[in-house]
mmJSON file of the N, C-alpha and C atoms, coordinates in Angstrom:
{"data_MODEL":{"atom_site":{
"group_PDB":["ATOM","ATOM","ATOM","ATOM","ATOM","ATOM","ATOM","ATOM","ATOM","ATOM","ATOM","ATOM","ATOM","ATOM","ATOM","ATOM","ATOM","ATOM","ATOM","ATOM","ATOM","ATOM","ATOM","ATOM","ATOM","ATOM","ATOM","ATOM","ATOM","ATOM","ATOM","ATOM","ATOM","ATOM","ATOM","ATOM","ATOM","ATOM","ATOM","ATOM","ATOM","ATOM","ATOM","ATOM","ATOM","ATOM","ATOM","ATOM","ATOM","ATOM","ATOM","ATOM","ATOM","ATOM","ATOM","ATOM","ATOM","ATOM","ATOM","ATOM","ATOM","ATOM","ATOM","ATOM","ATOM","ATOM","ATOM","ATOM","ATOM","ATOM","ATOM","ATOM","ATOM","ATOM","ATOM","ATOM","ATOM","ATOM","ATOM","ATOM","ATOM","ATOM","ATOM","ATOM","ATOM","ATOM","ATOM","ATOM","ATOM","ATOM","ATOM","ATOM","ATOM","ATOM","ATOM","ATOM","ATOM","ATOM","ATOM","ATOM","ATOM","ATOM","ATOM","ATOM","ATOM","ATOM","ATOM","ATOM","ATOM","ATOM","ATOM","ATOM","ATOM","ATOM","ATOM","ATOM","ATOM","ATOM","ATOM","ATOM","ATOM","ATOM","ATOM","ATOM","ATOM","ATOM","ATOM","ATOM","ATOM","ATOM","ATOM","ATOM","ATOM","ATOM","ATOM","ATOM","ATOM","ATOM","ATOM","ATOM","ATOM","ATOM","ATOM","ATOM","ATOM","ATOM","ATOM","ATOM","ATOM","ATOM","ATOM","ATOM","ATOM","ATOM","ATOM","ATOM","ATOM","ATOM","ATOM","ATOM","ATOM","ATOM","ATOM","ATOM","ATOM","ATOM","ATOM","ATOM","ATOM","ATOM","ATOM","ATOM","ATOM","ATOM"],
"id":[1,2,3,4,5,6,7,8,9,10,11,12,13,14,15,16,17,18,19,20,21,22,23,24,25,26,27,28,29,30,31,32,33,34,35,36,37,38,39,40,41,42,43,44,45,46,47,48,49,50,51,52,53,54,55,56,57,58,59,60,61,62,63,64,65,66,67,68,69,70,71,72,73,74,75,76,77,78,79,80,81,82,83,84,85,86,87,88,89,90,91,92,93,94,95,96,97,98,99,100,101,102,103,104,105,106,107,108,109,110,111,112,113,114,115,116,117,118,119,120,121,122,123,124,125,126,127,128,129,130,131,132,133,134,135,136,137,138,139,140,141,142,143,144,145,146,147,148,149,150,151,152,153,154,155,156,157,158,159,160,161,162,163,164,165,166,167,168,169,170,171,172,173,174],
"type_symbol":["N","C","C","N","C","C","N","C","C","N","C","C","N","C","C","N","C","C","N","C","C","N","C","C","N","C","C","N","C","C","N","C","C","N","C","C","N","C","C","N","C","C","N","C","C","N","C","C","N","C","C","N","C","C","N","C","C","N","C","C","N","C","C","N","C","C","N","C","C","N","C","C","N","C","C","N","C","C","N","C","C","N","C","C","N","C","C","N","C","C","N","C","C","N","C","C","N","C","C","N","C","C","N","C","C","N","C","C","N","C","C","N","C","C","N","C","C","N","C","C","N","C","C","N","C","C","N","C","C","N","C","C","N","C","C","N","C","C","N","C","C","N","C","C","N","C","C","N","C","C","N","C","C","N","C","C","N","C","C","N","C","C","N","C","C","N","C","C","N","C","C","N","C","C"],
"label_atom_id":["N","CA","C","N","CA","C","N","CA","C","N","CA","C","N","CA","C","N","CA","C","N","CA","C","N","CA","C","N","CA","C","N","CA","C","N","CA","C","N","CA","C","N","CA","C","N","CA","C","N","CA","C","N","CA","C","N","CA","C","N","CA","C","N","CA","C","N","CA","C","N","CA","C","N","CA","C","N","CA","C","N","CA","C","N","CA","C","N","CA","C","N","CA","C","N","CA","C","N","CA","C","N","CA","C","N","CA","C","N","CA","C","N","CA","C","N","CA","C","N","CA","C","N","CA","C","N","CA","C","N","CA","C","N","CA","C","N","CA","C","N","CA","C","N","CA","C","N","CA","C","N","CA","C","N","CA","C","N","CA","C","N","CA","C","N","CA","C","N","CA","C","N","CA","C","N","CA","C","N","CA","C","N","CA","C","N","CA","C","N","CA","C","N","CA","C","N","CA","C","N","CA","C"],
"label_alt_id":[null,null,null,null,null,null,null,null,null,null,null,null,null,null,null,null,null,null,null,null,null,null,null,null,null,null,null,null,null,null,null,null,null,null,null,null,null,null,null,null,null,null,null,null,null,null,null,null,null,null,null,null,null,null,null,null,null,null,null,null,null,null,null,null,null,null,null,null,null,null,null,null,null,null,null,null,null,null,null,null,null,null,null,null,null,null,null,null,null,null,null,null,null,null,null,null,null,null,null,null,null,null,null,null,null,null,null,null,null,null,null,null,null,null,null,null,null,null,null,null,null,null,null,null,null,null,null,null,null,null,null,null,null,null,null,null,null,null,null,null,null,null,null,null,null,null,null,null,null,null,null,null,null,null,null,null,null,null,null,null,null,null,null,null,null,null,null,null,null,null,null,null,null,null],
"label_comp_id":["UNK","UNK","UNK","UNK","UNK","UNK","UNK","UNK","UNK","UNK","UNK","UNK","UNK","UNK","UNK","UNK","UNK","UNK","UNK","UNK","UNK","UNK","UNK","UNK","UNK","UNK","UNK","UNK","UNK","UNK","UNK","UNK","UNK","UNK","UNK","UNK","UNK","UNK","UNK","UNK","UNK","UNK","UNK","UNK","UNK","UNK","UNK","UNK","UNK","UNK","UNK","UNK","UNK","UNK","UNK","UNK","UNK","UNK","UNK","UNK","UNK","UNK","UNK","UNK","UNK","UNK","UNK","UNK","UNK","UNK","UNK","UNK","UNK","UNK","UNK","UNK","UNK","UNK","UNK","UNK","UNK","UNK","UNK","UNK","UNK","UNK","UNK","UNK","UNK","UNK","UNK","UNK","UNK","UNK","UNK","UNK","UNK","UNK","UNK","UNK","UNK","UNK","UNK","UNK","UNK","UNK","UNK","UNK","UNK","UNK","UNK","UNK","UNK","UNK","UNK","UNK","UNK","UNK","UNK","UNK","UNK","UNK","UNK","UNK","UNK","UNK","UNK","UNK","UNK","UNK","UNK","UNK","UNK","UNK","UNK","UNK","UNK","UNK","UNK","UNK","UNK","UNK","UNK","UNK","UNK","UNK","UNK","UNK","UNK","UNK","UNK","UNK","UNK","UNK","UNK","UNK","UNK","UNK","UNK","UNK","UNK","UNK","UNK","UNK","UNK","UNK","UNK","UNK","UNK","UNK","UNK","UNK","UNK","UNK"],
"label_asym_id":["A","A","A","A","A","A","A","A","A","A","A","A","A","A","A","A","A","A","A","A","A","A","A","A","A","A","A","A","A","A","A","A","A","A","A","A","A","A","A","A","A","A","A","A","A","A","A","A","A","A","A","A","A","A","A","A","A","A","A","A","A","A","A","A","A","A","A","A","A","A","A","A","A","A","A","A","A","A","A","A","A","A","A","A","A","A","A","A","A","A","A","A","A","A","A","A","A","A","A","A","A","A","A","A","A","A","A","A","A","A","A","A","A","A","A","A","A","A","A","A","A","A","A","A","A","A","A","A","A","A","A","A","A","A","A","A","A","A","A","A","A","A","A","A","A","A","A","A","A","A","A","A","A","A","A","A","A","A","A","A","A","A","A","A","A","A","A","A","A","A","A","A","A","A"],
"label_entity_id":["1","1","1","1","1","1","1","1","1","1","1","1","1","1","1","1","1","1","1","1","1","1","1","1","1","1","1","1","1","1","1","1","1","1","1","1","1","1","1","1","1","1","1","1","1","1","1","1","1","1","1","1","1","1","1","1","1","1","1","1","1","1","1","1","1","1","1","1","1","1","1","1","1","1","1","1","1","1","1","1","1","1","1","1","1","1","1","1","1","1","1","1","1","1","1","1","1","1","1","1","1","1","1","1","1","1","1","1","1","1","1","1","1","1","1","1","1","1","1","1","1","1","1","1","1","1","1","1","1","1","1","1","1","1","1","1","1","1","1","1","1","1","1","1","1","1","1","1","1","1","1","1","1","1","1","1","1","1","1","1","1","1","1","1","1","1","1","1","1","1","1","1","1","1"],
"label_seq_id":[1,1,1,2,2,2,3,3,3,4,4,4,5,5,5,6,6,6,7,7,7,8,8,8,9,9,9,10,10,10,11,11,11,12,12,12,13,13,13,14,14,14,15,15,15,16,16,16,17,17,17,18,18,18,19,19,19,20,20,20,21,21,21,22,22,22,23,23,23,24,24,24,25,25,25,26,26,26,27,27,27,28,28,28,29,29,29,30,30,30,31,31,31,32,32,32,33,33,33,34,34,34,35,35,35,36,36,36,37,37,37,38,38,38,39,39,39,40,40,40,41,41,41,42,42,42,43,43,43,44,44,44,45,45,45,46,46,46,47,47,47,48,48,48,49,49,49,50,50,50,51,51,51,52,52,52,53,53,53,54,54,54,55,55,55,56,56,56,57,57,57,58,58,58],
"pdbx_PDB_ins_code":[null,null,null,null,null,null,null,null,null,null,null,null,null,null,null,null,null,null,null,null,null,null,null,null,null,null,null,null,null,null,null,null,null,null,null,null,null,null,null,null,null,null,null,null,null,null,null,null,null,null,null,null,null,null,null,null,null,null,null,null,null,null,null,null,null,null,null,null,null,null,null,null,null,null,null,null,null,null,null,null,null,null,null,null,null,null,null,null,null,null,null,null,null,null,null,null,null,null,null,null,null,null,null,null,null,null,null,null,null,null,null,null,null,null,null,null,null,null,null,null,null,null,null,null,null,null,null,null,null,null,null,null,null,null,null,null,null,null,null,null,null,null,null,null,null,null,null,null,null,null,null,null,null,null,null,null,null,null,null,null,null,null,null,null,null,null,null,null,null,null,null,null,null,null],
"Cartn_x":[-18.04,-16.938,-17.079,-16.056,-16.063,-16.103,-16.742,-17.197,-16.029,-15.608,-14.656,-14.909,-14.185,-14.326,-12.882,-11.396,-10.841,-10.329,-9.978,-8.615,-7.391,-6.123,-5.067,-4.268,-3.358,-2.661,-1.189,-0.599,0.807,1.003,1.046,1.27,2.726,2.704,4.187,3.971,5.253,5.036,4.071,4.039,3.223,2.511,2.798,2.54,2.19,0.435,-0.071,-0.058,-0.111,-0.224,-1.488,-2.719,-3.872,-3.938,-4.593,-4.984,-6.508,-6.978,-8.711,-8.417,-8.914,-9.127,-10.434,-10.775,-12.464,-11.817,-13.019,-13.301,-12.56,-12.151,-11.485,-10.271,-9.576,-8.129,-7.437,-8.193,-8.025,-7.8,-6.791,-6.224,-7.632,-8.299,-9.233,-8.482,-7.805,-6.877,-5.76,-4.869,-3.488,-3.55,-3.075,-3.631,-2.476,-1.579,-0.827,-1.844,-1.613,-2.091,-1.501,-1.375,-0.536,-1.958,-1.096,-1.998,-2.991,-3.312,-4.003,-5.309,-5.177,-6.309,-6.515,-6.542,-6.65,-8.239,-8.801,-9.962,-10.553,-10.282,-11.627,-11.719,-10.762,-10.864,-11.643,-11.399,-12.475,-14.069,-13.992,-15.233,-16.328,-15.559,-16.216,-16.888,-16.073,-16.135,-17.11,-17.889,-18.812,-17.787,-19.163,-18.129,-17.444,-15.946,-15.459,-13.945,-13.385,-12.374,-10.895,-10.478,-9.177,-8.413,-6.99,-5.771,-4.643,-4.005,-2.925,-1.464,-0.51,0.814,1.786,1.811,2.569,3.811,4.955,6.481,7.579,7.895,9.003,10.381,10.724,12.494,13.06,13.937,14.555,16.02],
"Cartn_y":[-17.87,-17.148,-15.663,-15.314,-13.538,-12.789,-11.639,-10.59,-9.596,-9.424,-8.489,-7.288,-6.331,-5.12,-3.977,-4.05,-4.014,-4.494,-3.986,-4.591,-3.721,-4.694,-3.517,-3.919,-3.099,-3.244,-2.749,-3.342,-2.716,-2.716,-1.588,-1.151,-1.752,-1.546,-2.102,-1.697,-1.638,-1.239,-2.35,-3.697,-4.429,-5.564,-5.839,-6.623,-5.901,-6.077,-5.706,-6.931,-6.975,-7.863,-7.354,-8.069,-7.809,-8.567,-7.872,-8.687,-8.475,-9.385,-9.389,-9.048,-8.575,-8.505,-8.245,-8.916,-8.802,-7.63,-7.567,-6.436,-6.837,-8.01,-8.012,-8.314,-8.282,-7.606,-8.866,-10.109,-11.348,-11.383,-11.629,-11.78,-12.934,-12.398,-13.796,-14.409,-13.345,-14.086,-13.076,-13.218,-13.127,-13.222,-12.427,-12.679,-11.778,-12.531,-11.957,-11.418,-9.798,-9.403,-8.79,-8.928,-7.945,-7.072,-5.482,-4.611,-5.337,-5.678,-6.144,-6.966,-7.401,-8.273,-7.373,-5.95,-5.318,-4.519,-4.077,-3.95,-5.169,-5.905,-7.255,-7.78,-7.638,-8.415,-7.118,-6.116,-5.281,-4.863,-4.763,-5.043,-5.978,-7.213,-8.644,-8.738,-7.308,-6.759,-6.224,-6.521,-5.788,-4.162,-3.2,-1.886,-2.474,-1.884,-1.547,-0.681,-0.783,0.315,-0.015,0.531,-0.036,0.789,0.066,0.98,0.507,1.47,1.585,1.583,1.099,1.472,1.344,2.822,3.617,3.806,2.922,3.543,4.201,5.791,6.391,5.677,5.607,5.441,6.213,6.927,7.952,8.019],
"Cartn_z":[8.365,7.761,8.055,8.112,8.308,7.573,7.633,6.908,6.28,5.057,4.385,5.003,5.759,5.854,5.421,4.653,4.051,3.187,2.397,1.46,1.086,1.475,1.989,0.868,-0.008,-1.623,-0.745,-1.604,-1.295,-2.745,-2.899,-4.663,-5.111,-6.211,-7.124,-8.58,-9.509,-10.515,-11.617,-11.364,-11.942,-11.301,-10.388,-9.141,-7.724,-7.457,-6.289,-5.063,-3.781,-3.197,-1.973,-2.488,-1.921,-0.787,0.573,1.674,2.12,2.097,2.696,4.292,4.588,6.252,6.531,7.693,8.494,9.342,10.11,11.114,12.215,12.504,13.934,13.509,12.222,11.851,10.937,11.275,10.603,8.963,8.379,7.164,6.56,5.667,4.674,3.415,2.924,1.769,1.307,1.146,0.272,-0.792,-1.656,-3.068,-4.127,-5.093,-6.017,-7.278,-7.803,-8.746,-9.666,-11.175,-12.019,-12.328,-12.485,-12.849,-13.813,-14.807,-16.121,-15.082,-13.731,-12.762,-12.252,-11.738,-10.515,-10.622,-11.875,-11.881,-11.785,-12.681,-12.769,-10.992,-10.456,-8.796,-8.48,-8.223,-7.524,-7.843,-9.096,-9.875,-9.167,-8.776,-7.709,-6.555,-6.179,-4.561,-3.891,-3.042,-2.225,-1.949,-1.57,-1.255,0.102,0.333,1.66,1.558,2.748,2.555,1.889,1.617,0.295,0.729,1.456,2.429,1.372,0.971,0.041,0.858,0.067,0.942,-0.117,-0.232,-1.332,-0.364,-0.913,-0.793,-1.845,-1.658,-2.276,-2.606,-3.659,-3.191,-4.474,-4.011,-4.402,-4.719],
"occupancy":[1.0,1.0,1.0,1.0,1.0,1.0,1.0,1.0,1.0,1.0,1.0,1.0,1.0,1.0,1.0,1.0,1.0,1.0,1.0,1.0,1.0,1.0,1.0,1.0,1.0,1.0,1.0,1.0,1.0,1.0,1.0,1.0,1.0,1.0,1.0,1.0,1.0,1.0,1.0,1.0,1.0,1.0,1.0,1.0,1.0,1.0,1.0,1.0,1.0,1.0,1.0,1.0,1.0,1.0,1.0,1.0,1.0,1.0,1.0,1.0,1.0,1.0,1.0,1.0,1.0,1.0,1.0,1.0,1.0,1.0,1.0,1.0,1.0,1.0,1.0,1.0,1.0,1.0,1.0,1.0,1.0,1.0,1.0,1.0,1.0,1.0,1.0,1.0,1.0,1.0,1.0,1.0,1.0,1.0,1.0,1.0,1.0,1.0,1.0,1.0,1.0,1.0,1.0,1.0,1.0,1.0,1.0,1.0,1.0,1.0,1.0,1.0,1.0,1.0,1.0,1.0,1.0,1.0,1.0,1.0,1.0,1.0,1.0,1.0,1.0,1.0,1.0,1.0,1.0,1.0,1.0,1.0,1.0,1.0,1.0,1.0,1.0,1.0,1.0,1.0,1.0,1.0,1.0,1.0,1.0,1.0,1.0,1.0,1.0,1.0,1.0,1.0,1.0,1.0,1.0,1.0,1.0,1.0,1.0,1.0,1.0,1.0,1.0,1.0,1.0,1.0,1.0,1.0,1.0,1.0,1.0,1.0,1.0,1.0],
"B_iso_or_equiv":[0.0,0.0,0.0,0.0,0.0,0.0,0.0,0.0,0.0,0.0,0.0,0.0,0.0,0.0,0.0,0.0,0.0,0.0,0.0,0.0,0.0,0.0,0.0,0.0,0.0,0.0,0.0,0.0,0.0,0.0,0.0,0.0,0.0,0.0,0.0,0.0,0.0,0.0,0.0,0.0,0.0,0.0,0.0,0.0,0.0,0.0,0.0,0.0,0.0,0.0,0.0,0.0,0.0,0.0,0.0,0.0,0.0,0.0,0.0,0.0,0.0,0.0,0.0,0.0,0.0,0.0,0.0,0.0,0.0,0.0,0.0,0.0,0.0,0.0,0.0,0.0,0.0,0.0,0.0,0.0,0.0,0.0,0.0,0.0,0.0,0.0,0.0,0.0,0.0,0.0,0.0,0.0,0.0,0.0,0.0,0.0,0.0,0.0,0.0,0.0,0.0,0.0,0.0,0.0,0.0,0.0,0.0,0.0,0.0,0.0,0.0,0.0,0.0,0.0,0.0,0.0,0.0,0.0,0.0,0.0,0.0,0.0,0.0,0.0,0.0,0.0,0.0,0.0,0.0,0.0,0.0,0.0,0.0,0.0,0.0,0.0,0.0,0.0,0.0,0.0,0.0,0.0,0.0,0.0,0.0,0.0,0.0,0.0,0.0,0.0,0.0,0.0,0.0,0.0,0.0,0.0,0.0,0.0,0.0,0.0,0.0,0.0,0.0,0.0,0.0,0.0,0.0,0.0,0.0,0.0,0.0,0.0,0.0,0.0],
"pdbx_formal_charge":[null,null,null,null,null,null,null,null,null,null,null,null,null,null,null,null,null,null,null,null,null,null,null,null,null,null,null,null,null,null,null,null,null,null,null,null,null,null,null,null,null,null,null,null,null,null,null,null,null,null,null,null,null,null,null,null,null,null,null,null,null,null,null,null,null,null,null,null,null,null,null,null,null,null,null,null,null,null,null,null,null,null,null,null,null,null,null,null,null,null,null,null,null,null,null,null,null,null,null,null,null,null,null,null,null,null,null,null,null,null,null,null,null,null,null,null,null,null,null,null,null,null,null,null,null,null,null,null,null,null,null,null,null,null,null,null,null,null,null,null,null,null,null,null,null,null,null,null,null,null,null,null,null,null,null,null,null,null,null,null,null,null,null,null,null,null,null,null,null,null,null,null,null,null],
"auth_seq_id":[1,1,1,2,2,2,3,3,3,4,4,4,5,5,5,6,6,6,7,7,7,8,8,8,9,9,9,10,10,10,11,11,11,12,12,12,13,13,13,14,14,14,15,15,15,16,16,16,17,17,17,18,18,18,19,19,19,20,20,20,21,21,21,22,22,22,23,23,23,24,24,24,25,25,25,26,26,26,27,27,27,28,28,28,29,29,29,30,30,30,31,31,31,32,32,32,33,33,33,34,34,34,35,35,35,36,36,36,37,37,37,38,38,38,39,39,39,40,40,40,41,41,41,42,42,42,43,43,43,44,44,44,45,45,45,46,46,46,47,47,47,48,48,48,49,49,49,50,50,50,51,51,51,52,52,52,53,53,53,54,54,54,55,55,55,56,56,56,57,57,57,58,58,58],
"auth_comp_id":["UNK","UNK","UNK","UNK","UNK","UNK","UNK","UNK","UNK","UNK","UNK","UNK","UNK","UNK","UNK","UNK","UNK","UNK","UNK","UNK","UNK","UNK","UNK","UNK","UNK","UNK","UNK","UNK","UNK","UNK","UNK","UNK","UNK","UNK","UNK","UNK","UNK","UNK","UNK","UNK","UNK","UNK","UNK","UNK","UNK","UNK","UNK","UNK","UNK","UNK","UNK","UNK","UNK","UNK","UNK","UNK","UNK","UNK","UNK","UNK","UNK","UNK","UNK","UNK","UNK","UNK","UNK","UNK","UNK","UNK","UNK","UNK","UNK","UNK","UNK","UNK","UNK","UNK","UNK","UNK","UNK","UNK","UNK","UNK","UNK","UNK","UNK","UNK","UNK","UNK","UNK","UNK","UNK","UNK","UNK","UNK","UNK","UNK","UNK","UNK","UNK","UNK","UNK","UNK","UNK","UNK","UNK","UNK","UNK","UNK","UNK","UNK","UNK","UNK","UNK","UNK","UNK","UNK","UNK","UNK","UNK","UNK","UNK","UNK","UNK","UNK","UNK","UNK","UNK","UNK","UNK","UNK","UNK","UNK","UNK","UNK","UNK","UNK","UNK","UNK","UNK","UNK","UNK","UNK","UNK","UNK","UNK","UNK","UNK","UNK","UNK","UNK","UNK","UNK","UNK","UNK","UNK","UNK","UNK","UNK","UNK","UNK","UNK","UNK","UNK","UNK","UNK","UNK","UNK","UNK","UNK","UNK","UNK","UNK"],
"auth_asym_id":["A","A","A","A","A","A","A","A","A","A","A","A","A","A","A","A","A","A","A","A","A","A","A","A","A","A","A","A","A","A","A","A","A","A","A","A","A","A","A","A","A","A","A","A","A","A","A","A","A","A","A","A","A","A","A","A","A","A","A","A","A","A","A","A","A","A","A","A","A","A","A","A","A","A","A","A","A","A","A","A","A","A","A","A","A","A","A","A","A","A","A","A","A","A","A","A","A","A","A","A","A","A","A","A","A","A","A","A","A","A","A","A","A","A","A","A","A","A","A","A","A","A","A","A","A","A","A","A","A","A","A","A","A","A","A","A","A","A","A","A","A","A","A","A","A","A","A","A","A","A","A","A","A","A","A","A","A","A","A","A","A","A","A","A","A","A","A","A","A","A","A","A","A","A"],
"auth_atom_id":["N","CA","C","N","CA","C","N","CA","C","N","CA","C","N","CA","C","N","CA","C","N","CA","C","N","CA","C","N","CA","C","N","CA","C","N","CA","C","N","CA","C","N","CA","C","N","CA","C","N","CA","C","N","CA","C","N","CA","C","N","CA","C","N","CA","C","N","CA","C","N","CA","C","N","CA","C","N","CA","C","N","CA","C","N","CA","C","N","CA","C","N","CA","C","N","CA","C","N","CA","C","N","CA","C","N","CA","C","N","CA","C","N","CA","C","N","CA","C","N","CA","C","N","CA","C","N","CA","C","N","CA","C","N","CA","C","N","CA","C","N","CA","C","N","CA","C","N","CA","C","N","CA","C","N","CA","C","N","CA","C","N","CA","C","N","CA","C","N","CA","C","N","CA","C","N","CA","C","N","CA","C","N","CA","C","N","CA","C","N","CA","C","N","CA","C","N","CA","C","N","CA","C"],
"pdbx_PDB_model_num":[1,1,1,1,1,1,1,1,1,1,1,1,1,1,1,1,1,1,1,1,1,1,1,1,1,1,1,1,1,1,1,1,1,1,1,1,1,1,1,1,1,1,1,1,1,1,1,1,1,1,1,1,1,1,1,1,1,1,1,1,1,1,1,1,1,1,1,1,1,1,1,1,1,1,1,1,1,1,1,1,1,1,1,1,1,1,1,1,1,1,1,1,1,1,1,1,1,1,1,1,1,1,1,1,1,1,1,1,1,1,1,1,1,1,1,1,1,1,1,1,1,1,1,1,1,1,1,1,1,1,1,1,1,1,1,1,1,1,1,1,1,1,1,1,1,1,1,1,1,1,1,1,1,1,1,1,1,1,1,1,1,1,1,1,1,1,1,1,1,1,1,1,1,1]
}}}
């Protein structure tokens, strides 16, 4: 199995949608989160890098 080296959030006001990715870009899991899970799942986590994708709408 491959090694976690991100986890990419696409933020939302109560609903995150987490993606595991290895090092050679491969998705490990998909994962629905309401804010109230979003510490306890990282808490779990070995360290690695955490890519956000914050969108405006105005």
């Amino acid at each position: 199995m491959s090694e976690l080296a991100t986890v990419e959030i696409d933020l939302a006001k109560s609903v995150f949608q987490i993606h595991d990715i290895d090092k050679n870009g491969r998705v490990l899991v998909r994962r629905q989160l309401r804010r109230s899970q979003l510490l306890a799942f990282f808490e779990k986590r070995a360290p690695c890098l955490i890519g956000m994708d914050v969108r405006c709408q105005h």
